[in-house]
mmJSON file of the N, C-alpha and C atoms, coordinates in Angstrom:
{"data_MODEL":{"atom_site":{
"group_PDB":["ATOM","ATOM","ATOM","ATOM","ATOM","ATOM","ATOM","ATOM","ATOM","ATOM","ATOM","ATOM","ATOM","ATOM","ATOM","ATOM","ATOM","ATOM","ATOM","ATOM","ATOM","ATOM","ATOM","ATOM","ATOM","ATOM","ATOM","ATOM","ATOM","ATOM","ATOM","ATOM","ATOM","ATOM","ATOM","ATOM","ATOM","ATOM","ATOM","ATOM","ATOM","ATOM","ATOM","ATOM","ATOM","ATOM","ATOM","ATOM","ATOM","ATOM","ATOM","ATOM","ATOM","ATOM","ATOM","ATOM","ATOM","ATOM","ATOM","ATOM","ATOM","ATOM","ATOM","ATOM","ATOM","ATOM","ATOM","ATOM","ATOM","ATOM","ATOM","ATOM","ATOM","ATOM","ATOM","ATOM","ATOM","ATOM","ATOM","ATOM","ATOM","ATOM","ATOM","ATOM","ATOM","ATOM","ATOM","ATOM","ATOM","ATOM","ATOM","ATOM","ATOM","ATOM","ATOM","ATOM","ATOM","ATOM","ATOM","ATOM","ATOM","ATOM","ATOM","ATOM","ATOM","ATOM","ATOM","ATOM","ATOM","ATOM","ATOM","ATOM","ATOM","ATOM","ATOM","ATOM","ATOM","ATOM","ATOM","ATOM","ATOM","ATOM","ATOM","ATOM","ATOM","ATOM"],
"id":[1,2,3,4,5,6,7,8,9,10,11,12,13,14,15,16,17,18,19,20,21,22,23,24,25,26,27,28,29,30,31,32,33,34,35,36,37,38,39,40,41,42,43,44,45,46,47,48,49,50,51,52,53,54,55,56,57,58,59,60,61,62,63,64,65,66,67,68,69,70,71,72,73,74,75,76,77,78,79,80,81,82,83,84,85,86,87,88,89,90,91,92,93,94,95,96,97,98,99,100,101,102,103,104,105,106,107,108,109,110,111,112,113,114,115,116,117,118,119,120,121,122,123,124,125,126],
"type_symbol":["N","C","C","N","C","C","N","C","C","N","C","C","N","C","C","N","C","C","N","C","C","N","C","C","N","C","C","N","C","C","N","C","C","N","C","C","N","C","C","N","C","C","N","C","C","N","C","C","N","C","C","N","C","C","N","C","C","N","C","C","N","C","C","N","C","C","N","C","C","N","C","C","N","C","C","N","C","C","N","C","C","N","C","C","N","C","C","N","C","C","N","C","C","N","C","C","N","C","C","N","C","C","N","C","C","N","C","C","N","C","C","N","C","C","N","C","C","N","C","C","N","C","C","N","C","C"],
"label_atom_id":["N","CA","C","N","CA","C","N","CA","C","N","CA","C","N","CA","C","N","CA","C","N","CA","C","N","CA","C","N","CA","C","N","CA","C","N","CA","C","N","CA","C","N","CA","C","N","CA","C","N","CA","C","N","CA","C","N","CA","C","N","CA","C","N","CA","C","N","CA","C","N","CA","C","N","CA","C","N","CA","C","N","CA","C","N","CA","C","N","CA","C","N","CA","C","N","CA","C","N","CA","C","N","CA","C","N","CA","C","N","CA","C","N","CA","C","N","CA","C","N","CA","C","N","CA","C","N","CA","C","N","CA","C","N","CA","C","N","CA","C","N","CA","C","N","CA","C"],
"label_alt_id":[null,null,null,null,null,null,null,null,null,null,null,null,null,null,null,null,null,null,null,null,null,null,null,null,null,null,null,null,null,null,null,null,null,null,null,null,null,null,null,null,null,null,null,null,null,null,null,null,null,null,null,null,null,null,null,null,null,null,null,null,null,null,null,null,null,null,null,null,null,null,null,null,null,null,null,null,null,null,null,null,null,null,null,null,null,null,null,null,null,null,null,null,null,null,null,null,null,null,null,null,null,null,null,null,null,null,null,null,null,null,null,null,null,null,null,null,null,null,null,null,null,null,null,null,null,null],
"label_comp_id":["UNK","UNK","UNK","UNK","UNK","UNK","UNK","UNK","UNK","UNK","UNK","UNK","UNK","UNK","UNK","UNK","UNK","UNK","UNK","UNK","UNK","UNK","UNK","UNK","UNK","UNK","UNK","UNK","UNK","UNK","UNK","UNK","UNK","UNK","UNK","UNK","UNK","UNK","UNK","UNK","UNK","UNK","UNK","UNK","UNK","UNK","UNK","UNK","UNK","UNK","UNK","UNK","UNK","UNK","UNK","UNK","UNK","UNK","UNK","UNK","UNK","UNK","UNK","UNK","UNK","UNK","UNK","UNK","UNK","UNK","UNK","UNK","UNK","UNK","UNK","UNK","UNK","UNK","UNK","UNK","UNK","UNK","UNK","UNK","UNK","UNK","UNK","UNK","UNK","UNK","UNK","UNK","UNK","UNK","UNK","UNK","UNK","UNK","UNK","UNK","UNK","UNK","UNK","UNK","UNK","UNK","UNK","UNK","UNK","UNK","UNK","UNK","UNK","UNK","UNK","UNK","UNK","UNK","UNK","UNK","UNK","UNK","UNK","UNK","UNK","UNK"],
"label_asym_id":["A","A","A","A","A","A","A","A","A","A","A","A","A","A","A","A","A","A","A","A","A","A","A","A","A","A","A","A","A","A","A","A","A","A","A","A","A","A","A","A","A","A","A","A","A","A","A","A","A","A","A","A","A","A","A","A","A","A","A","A","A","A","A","A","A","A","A","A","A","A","A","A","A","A","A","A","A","A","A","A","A","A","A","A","A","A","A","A","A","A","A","A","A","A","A","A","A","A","A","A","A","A","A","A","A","A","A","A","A","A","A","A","A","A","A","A","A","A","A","A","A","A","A","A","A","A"],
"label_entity_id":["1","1","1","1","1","1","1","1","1","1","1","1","1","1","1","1","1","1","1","1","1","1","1","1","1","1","1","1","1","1","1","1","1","1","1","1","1","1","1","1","1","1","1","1","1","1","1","1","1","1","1","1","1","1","1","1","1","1","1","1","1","1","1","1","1","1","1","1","1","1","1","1","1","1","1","1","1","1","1","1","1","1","1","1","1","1","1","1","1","1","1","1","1","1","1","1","1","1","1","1","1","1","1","1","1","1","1","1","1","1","1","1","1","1","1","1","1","1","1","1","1","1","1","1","1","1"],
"label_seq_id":[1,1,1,2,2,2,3,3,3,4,4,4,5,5,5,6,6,6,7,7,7,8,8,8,9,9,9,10,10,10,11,11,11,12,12,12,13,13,13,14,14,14,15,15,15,16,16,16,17,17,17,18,18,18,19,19,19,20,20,20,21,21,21,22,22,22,23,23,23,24,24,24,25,25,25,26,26,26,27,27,27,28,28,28,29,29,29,30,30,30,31,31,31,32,32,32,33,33,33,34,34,34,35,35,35,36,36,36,37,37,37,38,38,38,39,39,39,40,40,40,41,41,41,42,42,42],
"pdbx_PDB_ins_code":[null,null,null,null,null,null,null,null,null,null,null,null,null,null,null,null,null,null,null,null,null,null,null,null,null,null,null,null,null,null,null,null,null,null,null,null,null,null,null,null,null,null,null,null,null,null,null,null,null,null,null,null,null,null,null,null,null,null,null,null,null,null,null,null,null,null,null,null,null,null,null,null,null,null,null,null,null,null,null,null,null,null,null,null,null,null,null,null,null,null,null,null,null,null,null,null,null,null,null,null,null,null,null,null,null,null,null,null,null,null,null,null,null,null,null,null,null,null,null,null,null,null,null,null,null,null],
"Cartn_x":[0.842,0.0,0.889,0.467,1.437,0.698,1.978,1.599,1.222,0.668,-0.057,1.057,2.161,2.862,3.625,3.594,3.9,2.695,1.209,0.251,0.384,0.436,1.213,2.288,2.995,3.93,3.578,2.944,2.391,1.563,0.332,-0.504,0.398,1.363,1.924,2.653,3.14,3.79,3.025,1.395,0.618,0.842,0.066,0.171,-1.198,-1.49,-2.191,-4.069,-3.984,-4.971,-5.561,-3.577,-4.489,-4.319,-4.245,-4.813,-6.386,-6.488,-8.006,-8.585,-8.446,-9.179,-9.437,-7.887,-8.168,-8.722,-9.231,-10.16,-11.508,-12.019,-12.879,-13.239,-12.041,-12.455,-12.815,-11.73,-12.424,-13.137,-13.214,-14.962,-15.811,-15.734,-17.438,-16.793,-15.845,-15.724,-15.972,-15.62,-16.467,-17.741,-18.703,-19.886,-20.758,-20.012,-20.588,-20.626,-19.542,-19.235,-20.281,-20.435,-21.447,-22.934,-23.142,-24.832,-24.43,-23.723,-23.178,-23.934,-23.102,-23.424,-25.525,-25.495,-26.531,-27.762,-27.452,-28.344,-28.516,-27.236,-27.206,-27.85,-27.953,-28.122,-30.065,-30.452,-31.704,-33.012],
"Cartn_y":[-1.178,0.0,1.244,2.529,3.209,4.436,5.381,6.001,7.386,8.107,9.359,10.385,10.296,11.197,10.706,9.248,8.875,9.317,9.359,9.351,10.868,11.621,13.031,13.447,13.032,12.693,12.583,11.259,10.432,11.437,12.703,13.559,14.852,14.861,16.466,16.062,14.837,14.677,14.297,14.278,14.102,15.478,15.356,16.154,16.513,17.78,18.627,18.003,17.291,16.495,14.855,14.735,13.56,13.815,15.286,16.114,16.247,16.445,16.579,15.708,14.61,13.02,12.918,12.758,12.336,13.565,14.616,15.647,15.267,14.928,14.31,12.687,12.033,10.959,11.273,11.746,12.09,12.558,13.631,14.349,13.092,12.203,11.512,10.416,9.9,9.023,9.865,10.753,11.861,11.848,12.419,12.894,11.171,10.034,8.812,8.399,8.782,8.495,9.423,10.6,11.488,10.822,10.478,10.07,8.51,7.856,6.053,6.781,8.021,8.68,8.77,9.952,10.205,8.988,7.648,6.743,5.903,5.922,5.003,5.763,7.135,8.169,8.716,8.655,9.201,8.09],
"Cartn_z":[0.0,0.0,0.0,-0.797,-1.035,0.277,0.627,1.487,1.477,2.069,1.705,1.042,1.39,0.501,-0.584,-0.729,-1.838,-2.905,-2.754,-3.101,-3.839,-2.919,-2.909,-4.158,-3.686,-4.881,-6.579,-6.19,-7.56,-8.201,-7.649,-8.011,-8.415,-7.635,-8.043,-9.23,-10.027,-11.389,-12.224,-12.017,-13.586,-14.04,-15.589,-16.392,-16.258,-16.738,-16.625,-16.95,-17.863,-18.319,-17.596,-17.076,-16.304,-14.887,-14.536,-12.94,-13.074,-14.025,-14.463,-14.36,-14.714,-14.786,-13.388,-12.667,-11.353,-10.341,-10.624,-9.672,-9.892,-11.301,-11.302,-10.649,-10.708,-10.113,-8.523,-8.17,-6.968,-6.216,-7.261,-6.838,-6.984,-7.885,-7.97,-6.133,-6.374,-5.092,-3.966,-3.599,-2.228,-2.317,-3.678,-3.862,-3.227,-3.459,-3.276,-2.301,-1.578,0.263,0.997,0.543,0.841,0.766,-0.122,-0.496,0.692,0.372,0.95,2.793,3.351,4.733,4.629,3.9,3.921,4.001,2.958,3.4,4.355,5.231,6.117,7.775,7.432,8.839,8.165,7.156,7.018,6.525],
"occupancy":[1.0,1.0,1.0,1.0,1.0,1.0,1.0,1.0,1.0,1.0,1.0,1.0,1.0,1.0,1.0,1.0,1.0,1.0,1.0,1.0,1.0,1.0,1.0,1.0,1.0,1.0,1.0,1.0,1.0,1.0,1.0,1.0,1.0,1.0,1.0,1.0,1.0,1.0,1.0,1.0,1.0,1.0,1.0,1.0,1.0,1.0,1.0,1.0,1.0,1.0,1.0,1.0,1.0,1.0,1.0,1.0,1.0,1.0,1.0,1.0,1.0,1.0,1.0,1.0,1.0,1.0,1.0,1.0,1.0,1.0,1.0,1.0,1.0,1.0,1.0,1.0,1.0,1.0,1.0,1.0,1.0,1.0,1.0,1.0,1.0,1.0,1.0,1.0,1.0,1.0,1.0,1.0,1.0,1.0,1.0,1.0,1.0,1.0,1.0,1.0,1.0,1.0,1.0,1.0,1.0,1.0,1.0,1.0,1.0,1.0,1.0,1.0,1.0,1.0,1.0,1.0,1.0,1.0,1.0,1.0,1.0,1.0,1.0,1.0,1.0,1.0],
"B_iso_or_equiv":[0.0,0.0,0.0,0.0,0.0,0.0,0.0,0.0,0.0,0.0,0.0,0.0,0.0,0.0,0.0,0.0,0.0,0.0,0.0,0.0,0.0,0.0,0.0,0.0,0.0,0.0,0.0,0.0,0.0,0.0,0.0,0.0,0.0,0.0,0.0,0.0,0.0,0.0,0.0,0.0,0.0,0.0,0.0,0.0,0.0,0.0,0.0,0.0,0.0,0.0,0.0,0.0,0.0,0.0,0.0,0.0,0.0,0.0,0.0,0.0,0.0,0.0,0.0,0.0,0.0,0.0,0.0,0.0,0.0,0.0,0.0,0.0,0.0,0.0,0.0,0.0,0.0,0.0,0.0,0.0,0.0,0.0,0.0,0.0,0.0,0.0,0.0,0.0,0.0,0.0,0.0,0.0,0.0,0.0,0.0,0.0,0.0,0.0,0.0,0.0,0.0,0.0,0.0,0.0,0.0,0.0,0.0,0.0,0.0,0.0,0.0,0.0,0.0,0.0,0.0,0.0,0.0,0.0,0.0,0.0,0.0,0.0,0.0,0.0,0.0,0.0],
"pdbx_formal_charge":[null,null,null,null,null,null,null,null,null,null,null,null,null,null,null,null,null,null,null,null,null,null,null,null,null,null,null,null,null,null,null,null,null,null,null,null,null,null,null,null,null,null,null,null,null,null,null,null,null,null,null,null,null,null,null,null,null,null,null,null,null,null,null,null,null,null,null,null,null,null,null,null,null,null,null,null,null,null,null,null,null,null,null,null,null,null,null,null,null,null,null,null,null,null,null,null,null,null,null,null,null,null,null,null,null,null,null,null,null,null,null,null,null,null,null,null,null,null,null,null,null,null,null,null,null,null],
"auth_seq_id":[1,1,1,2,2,2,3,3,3,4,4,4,5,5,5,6,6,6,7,7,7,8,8,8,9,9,9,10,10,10,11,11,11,12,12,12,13,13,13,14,14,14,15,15,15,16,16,16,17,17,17,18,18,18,19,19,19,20,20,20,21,21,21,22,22,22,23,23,23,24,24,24,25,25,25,26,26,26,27,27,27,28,28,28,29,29,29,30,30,30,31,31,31,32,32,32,33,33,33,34,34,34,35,35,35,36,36,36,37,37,37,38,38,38,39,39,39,40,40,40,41,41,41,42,42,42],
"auth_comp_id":["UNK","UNK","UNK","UNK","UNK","UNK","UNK","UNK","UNK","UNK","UNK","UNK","UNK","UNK","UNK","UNK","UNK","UNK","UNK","UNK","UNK","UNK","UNK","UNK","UNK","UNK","UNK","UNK","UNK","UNK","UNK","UNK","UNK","UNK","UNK","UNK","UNK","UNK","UNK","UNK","UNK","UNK","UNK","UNK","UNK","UNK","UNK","UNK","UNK","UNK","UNK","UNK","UNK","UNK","UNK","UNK","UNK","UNK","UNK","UNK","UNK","UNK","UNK","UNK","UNK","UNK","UNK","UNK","UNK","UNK","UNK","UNK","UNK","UNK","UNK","UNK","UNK","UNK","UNK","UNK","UNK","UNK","UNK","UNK","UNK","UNK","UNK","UNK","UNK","UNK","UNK","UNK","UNK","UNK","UNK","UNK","UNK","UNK","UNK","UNK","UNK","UNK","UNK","UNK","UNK","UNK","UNK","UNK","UNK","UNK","UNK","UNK","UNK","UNK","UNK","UNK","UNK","UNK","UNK","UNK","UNK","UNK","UNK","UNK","UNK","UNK"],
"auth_asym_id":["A","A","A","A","A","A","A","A","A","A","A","A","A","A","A","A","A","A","A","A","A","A","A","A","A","A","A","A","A","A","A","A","A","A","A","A","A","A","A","A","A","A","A","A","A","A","A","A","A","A","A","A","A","A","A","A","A","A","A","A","A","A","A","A","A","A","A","A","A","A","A","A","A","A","A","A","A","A","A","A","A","A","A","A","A","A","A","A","A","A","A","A","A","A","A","A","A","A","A","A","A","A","A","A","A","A","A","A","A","A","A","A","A","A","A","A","A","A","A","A","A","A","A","A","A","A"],
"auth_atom_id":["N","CA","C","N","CA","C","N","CA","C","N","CA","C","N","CA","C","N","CA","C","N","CA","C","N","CA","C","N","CA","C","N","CA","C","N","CA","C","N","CA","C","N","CA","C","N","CA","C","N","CA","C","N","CA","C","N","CA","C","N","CA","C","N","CA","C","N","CA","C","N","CA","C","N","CA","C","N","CA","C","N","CA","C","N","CA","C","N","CA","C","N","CA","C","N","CA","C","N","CA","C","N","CA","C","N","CA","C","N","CA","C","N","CA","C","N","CA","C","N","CA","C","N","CA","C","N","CA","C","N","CA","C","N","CA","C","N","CA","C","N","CA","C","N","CA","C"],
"pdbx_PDB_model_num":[1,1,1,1,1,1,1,1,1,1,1,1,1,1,1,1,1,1,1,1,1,1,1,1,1,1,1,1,1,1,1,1,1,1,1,1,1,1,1,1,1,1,1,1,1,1,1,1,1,1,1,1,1,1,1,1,1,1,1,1,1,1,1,1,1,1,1,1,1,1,1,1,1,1,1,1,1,1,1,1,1,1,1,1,1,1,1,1,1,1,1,1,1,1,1,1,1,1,1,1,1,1,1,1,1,1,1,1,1,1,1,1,1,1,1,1,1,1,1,1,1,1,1,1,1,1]
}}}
């Protein structure tokens, strides 16, 4: 398992297009953990 600043790392040397990919990926994986919260509390 790689570690948060390796992770770190690995994000600050994409290229500009595939910084992009992965902001989007991660926006949708938050937006999902979010709703994943919301159904388990309402």
């Amino acid at each position: 398992m790689l570690t948060l600043e390796q992770i770190k790392s690995a994000i600050l040397q994409l290229p500009p297009d595939e910084f992009q990919k992965f902001l989007e990926l991660f926006s949708d994986l938050d937006y999902q953990r979010w709703d994943d919260q919301l159904e388990r509390y309402c």
